[in-house]
N, C-alpha and C positions, 0 to 999 in steps of 0.2 A: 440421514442417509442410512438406509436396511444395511446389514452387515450381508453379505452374502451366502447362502444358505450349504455351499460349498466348504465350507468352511470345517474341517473332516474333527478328528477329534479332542481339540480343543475350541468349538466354536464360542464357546464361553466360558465357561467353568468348568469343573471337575470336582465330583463327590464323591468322597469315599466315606463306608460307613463306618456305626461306633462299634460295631464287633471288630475283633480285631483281622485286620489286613495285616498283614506282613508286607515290606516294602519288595520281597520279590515277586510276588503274585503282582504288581503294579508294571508295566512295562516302563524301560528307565529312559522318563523324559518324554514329550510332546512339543511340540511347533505350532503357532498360530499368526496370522499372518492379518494385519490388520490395513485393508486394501486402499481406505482413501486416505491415512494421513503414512503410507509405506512402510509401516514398522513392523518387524519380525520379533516376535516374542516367544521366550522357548520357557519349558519347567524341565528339570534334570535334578535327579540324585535328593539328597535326602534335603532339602529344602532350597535347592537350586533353582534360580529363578532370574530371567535377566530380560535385555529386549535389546537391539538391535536397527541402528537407522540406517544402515550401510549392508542392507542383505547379509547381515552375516560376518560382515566382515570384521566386526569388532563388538563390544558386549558391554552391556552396563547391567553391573547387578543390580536388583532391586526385591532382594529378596525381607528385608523387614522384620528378620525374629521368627519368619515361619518355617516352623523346624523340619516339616518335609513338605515341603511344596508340590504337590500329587502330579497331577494330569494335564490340565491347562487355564489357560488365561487370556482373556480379551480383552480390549475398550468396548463399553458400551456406545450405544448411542448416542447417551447422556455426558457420554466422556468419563464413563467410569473407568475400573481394572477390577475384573473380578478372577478368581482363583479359589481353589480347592484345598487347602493345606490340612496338616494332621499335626496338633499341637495340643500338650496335656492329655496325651492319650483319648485324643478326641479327633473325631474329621468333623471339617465345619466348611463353610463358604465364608470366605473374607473378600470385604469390597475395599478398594482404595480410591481416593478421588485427586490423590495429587502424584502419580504416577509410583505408587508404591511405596510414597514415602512413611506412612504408615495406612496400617489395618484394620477395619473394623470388624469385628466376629457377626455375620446378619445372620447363619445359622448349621448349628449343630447335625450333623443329617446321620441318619441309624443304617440302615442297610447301605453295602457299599454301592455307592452308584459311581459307573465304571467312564461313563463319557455324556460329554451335554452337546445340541446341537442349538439353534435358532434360527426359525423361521420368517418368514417377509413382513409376518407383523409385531418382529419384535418379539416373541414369544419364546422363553427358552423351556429346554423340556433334559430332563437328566436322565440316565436308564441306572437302574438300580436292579438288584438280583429277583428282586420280587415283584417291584412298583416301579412305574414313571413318575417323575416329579415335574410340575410345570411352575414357571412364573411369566407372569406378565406385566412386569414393573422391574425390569432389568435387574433381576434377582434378588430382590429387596424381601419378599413373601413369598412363599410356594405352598401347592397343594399336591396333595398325593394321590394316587387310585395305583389300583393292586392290578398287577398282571396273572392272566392261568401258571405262569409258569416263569422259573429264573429266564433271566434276559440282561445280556449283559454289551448290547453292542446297538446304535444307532446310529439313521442316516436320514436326513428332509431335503426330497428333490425340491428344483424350484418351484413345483407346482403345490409346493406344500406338503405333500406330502409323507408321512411318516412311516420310516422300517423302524421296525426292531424285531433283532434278533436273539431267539428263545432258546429253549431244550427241545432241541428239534420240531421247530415251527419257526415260522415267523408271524410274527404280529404287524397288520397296517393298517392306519389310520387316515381319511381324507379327512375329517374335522375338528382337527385340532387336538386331536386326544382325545375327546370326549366319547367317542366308539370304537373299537379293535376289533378287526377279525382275523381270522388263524389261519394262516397258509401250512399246507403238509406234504402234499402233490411234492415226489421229486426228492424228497428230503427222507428218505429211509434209510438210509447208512445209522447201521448201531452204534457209532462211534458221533453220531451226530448232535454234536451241542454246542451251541455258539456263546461259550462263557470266552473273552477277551478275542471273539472274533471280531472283523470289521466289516460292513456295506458300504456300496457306495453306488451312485445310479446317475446315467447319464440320460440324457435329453431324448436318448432312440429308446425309450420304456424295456433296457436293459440294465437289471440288477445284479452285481455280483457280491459276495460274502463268503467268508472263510468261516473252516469249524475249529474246534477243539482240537478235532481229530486232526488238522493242517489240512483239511478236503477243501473245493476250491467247487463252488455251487454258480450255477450262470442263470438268472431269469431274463427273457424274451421279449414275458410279458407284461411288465411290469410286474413281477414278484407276485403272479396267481401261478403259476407253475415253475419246478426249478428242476434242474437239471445238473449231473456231476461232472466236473470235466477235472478227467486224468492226466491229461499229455502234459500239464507243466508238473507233476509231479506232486512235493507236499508246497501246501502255501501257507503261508500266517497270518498276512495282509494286502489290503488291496486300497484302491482310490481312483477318483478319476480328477482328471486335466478341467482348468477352464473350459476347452473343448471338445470336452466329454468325451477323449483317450481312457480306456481304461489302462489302469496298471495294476500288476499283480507282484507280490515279491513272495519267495520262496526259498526251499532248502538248492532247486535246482539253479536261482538267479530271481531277476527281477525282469519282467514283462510285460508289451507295451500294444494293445490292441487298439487299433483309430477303426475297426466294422465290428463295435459291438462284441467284443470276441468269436470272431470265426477264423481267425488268424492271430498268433502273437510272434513280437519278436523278443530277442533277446539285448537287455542295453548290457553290455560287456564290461564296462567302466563301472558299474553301479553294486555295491554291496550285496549277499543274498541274506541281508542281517535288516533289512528296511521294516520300521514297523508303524513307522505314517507316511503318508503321502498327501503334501499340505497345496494346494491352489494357489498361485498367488496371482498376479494381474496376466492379463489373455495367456500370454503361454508360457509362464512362469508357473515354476513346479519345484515346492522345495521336496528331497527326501529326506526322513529322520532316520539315522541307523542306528539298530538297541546297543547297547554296550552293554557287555559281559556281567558288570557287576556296580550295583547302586551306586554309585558317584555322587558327590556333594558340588560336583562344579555346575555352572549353569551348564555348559554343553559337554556331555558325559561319554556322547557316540557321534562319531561324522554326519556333514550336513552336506548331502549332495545338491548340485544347484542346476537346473533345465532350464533355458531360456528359450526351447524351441519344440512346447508342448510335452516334454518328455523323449523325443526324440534319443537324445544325449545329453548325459549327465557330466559335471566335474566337481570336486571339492573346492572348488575355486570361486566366489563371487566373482560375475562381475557388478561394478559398480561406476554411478558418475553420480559425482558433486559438483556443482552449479556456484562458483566461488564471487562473478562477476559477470551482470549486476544481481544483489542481491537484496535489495530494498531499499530506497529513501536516497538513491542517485537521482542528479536532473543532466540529462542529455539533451544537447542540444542537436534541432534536425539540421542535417549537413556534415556534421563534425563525424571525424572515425574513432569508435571508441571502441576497447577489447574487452569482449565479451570471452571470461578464461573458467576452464576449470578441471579437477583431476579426475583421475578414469582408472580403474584394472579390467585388465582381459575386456578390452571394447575395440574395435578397431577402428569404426567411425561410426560420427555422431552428426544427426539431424539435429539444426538448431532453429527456431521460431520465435515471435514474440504474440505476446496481446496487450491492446490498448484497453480494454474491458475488463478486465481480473483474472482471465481466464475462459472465460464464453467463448471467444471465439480467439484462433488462432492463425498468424500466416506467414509462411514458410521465409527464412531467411537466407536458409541455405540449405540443398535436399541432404548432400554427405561432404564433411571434412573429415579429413584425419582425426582421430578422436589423442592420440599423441601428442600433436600439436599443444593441445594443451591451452590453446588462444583462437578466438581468430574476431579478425579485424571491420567491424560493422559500421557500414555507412547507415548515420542513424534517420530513418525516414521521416517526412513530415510529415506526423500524424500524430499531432498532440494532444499528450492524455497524462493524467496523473495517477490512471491504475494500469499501470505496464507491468507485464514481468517478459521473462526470459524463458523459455521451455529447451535442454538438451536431453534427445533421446538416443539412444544404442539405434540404428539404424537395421541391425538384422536383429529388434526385439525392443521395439517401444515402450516395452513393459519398465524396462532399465532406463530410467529415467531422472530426470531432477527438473524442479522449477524456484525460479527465484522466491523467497522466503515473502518477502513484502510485496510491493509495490514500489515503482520509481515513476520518473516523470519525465517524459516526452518535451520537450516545449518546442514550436516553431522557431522557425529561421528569423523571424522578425519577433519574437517574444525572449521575456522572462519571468524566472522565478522570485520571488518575492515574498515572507513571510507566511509558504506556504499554499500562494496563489498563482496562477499565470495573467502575466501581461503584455499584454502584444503593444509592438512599438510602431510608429509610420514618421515615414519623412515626407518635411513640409517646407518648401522652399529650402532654407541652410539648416534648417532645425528636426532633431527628433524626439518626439511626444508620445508618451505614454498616453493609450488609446483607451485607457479605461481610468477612472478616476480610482485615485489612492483608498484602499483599502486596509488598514494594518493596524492593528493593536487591540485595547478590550473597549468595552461597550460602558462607558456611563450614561445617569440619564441626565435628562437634560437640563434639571433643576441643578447639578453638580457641577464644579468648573473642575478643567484640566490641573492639575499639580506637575511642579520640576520634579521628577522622580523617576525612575528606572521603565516605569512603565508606560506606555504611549496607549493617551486616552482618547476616544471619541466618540463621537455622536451619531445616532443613526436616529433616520427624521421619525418622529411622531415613536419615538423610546422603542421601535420595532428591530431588531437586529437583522430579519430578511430586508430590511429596505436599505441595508449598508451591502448586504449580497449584490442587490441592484444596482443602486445609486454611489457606493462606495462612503465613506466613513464622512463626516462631518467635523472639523476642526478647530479651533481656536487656534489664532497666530501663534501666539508663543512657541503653543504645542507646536503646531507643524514645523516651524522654525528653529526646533529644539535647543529652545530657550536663549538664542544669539539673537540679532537684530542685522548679522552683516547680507547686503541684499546678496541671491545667488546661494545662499549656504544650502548646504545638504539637506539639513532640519532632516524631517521621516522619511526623505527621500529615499530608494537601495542606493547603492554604494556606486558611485560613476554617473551620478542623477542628482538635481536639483531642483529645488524652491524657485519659479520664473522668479526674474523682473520686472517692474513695468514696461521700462523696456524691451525685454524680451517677447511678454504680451505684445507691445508695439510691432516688434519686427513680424508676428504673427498674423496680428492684423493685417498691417503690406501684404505680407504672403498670398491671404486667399481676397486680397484687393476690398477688402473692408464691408464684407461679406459673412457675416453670422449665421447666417442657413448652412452655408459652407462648413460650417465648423458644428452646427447642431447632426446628430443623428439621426438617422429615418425614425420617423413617428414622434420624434418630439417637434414642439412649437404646433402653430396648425394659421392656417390662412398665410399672410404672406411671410411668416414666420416661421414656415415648418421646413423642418431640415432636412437639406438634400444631403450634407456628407459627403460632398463631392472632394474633401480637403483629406479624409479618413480620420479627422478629430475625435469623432465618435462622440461630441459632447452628450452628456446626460443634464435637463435640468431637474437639479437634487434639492433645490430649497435653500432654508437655511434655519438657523438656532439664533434667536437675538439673545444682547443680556440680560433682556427678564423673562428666560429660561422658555420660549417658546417656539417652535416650530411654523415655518410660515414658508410660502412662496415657494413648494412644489410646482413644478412648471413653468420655475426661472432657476438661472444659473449664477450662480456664484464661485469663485475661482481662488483665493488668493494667489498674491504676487510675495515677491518679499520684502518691497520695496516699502518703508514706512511713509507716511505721509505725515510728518514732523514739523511741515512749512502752515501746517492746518491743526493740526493737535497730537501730541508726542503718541498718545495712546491709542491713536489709530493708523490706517493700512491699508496698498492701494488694491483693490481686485477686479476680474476680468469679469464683467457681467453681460448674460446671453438675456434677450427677453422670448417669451414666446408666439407674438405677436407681430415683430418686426424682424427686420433684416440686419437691425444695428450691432456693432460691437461697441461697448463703452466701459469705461474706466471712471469709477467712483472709490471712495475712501471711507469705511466705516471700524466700529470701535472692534478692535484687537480682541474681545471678548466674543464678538460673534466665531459661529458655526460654518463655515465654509469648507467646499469641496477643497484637495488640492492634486494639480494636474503634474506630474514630475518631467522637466527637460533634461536630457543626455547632458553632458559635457563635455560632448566633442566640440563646441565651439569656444574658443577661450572668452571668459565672459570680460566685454567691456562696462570698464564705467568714466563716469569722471564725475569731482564732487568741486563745487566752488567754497573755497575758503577765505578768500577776502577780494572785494568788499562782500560780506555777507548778510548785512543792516545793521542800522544805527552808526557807519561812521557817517562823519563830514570832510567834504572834500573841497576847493578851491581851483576853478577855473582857473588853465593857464598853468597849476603844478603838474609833475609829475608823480605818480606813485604806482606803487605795486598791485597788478590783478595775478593772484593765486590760485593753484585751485593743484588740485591731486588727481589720477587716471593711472587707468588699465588697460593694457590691449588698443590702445589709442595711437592713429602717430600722428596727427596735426588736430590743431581745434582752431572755431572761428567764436571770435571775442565780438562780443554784441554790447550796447546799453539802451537804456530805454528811461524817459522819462518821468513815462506816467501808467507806472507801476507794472508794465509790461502788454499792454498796449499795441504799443510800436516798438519797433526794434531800428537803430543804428549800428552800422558795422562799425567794429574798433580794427579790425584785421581779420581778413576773409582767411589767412592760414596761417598760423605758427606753431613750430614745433611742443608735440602735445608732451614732450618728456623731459622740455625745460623745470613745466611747474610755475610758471611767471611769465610776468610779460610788461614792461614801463609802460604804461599808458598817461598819455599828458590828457589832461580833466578838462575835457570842451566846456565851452563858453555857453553851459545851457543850465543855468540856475534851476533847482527844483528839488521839492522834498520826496518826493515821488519815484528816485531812481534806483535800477537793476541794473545786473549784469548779467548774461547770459554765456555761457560757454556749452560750445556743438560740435560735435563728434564731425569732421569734414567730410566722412564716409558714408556717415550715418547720421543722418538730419534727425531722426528719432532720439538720438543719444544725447542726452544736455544734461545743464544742470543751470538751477539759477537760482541768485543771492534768496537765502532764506525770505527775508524781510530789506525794507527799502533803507537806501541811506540819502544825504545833501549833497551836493553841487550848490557853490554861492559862486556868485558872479566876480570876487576879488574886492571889493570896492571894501574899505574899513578906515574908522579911524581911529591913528596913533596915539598913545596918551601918553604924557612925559611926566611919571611920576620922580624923576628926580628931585633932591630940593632944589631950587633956586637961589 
């Protein structure tokens, strides 16, 4: 971003030469005002040097061992800090790059050069008593050329171009320096010499400049002819407004013309001791006042403050800090949240957000109280993760603050997650994360997950945007973070889990056993391709097998948490979409693959129930009674089934008993077989069972006695 060429005299630096200056020949102190990151930076007294984030209203030195801190001081464009200091009996230009924290000497400069300006391309240009000096690498290197004549005073309108003023002439340049012609027309007063006078030119090809002599010189036409004007008396400097207001200060006041000077008034409140007049955003206008005698503090003379073109002046900032939100909040849309912050001399304040960084902005409220100190915002839905906040002074937008960061928006149906958003949808009794889990770092695929602090995954074919897409890839454990109990959290957020199979199941019911339902638009294709009519949003993401390879982009894989232990310990049951068909189906593979994982809420209390005995390998006799077992949650009756031929068929043992006995006598029917189950079902919930790992006996009673006694 060009600095702005308004920018009066401290636009960059400050040179003073190696013959000797005396620190009163130097006027005491300068202001410069640095427009996109709002910092006020001053130089004062014999190596006084600070900067300012609150207009003024409080100071931080950063002076660094320089023992008189001359003229002025800017950030480049580059983000440097350059200044003008006079150390070991030498003036040099010193650059800083960590905001003053130390100095480099880039160079020694011989004749005193009294003020620097910089123009649109970055180019700074110094005036010196004899020579101009320019650089074009943000004052790293400079070159010199000689002027007819001492000249000790500079101004670059926006169009580029170049005053300076002489011993009785001016000098102007349209390119860049490299040619100068001499204005004299107008300028015949014997006392006429512009050594520490100033110019300054506004946008209506009106140039004014002060002399030596305190004369007060007016150009028309842009600086081809000048003219003297007496009615304000003597003056010593001048400046103009963002708005190209001239102002004038003097022995009789200081004075403020909005026609080019054909009229002035008087600001009555304002020092006739001013001896800059700095720009700062639209109608912000700081004044510098000289103070009597060299001072060491950074601000040595009063700092009047305009927020309304120059209009009127006060000693007084005003100022607004912007306390809340200030970056790295997530708000949720709906919720009222207070947006606070503190003020001087403001009365009310416009407050705005953007969803964009800042591009674009829209109105939250036109004026509150700026007293208040709070005020109370319904957060809209319009989810973004680059929001800030903007509160402006309402009679001067210039006075401002925006939130430091960014913060994050999330819809009314969404959340935040490891730095991501995720939007939720409900689906029959249940609500599902609409986008597949995305969290943690990226290994490849040749690599297995480790129990360790850090949650690892896969992203298909080792490419990290296809987990942007498709969301991370998993290994059980991992997602399960490292438990085995069905339902757990694992990499879930916090209030979300790891399905069930069952839970899978009641999903299924849900969209009536319908997988297009549950696939996304544009996935699947023929009678496969997904309408989304459930808002499942499924992605088919592939998978990672365990010899480390990527396959089956444009099928789905889901895990569950539910292990599948009845089949082999080391594998797990998951929800698979094809894309080809209409089916939902449920298979079991090894715990070492790569699967998607989909996270459910835990607003429903998760039911389970697990059978503990008979659960295989006993033997049981027709005709006894014994115990059927089994453990549950969120359950309140279960139907007791058995089966003979391995599950098969089913016989009711009892269509309901209570699920929170944990038991139930069952006398052992008359149905001989090695072949037999037991089933236990959720009454509610046909989906919910659970049944004997493996088969146990039923014998029909029939045995015989042996009398091992002796005889």
């Amino acid at each position: 971003m060009k600095i702005s060429k308004l920018i009066s005299l401290v636009s960059f630096l400050v040179l003073i030469s190696l013959q000797t200056v005396e620190p009163q020949d130097i006027p005491s102190g300068s202001i410069s005002y640095d427009k996109t990151n709002k910092i006020l930076y001053r130089v004062g007294g014999r190596g006084g040097l600070g900067y300012s984030t609150n207009n003024g209203n409080s100071w931080v030195s950063i002076n660094a061992g320089l023992i008189q801190a001359r003229k002025a001081i800017l950030k480049t464009e580059t983000g440097d800090l350059l200044i003008c200091g006079y150390k070991d009996q030498t003036n040099s230009i010193f650059r800083s790059t960590n905001l003053g924290s130390t100095w480099i000497n880039v160079l020694n400069v011989g004749a005193g050069i009294f003020a620097f300006k910089e123009n649109s391309k970055g180019h700074v240009f110094g005036i010196s008593q004899s020579a101009i000096y320019k650089s074009t690498d943000d004052g790293m290197t400079w070159i010199s050329s000689s002027l007819p004549s001492d000249a000790r005073s500079i101004f670059i309108d926006k169009n580029d171009k170049i005053f300076v003023g002489g011993d009785c002439q001016i000098f102007i340049s349209i390119d860049d320096g490299s040619t100068w012609s001499t204005k004299t027309q107008g300028l015949t007063d014997p006392y006429t010499t512009f050594y520490f006078g100033t110019i300054a030119s506004n946008s209506m090809n009106t140039v004014i400049t002060t002399s030596d002599g305190s004369m007060l010189f007016v150009s028309k036409d842009d600086g081809e002819t000048w003219e003297k004007v007496s009615s304000l008396g003597t003056t010593r400097s001048v400046g103009v407004t963002g708005l190209g207001s001239l102002l004038v200060c003097g022995d009789n006041g200081t004075f403020r013309s909005t026609d080019s000077g054909q009229h002035w008034s008087t600001l009555p409140q304002v020092s006739n001791k001013i001896i800059q007049f700095e720009s700062g955003d639209t109608y912000e206008v700081f004044f510098l006042e000289k103070y009597d005698e060299f001072m060491t503090e950074v601000y040595p003379g009063n700092l009047y403050y305009s927020y309304d073109d120059g209009l009127t002046a006060s000693l007084t900032p005003r100022t607004i800090l912007l306390n809340s939100p200030n970056g790295s909040e997530t708000w949720q849309a709906g919720t009222t949240q207070n947006i606070t912050w503190t003020s001087t001399n403001v009365t009310n304040v416009k407050l705005e957000y953007t969803t964009n960084s800042g591009t674009n902005w829209a109105t939250i409220i036109a004026s509150t109280p700026a007293s208040s100190g709070s005020y109370a915002w319904t957060i809209p839905n319009t989810e973004s993760m680059n929001c800030k906040v903007k509160i402006s002074d309402v009679d001067n937008s210039a006075t401002s603050d925006v939130s430091d960061n960014v913060f994050t928006i999330i819809g009314m149906d969404s959340i935040t997650y490891g730095g991501k958003v995720y939007h939720t949808v409900k689906i029959g009794t249940q609500t599902w994360l609409k986008e597949n889990l995305d969290i943690g770092t990226m290994i490849q695929g040749n690599a297995n997950a480790t129990n360790n602090v850090t949650i690892e995954k896969y992203c298909y074919d080792n490419i990290s945007a296809n987990c942007d897409t498709y969301g991370g890839l998993y290994q059980w454990n991992e997602a399960m973070a490292y438990t085995t109990t069905p339902g757990t959290q694992g990499i879930c957020p916090t209030g979300w889990h790891v399905p069930t199979k069952t839970e899978f199941e009641t999903l299924k019911v849900a969209v009536n056993n319908d997988g297009n339902a549950l696939k996304a638009i544009g996935q699947g294709n023929g009678i496969g391709s997904g309408t989304n009519t459930s808002g499942f949003s499924g992605l088919l993401a592939g998978y990672r097998n365990n010899y480390n390879n990527f396959l089956g982009l444009g099928l789905g894989y889901i895990w569950s948490s539910t292990e599948a232990t009845e089949f082999n310990a080391t594998y797990s049951y998951y929800l698979h979409l094809r894309n080809n068909d209409s089916g939902i189906y449920f298979y079991y593979d090894p715990k070492a693959y790569g699967f998607s994982i989909r996270c459910l809420k835990d607003e429903n209390p998760i039911a389970s129930i697990q059978i503990v005995s008979p659960n295989g390998g006993e033997s049981f006799v027709s005709g006894t009674i014994d115990s059927i077992k089994w453990t549950s949650t969120n359950i309140t009756n279960v139907k007791l089934e058995y089966s003979t031929d391995s599950g098969t068929n089913w016989s009711t043992i009892i269509a309901s008993t209570s699920a929170s006995s944990g038991s139930y006598a069952w006398t052992i029917p008359n149905a001989p077989s090695t072949q037999c189950k037991v089933r236990a079902t959720d009454v509610n919930n046909a989906a919910l069972f659970d049944v004997s790992d493996t088969t146990f006996t039923i014998s029909d009673g029939n045995w015989t006695v042996y009398n091992t006694s002796n005889s």
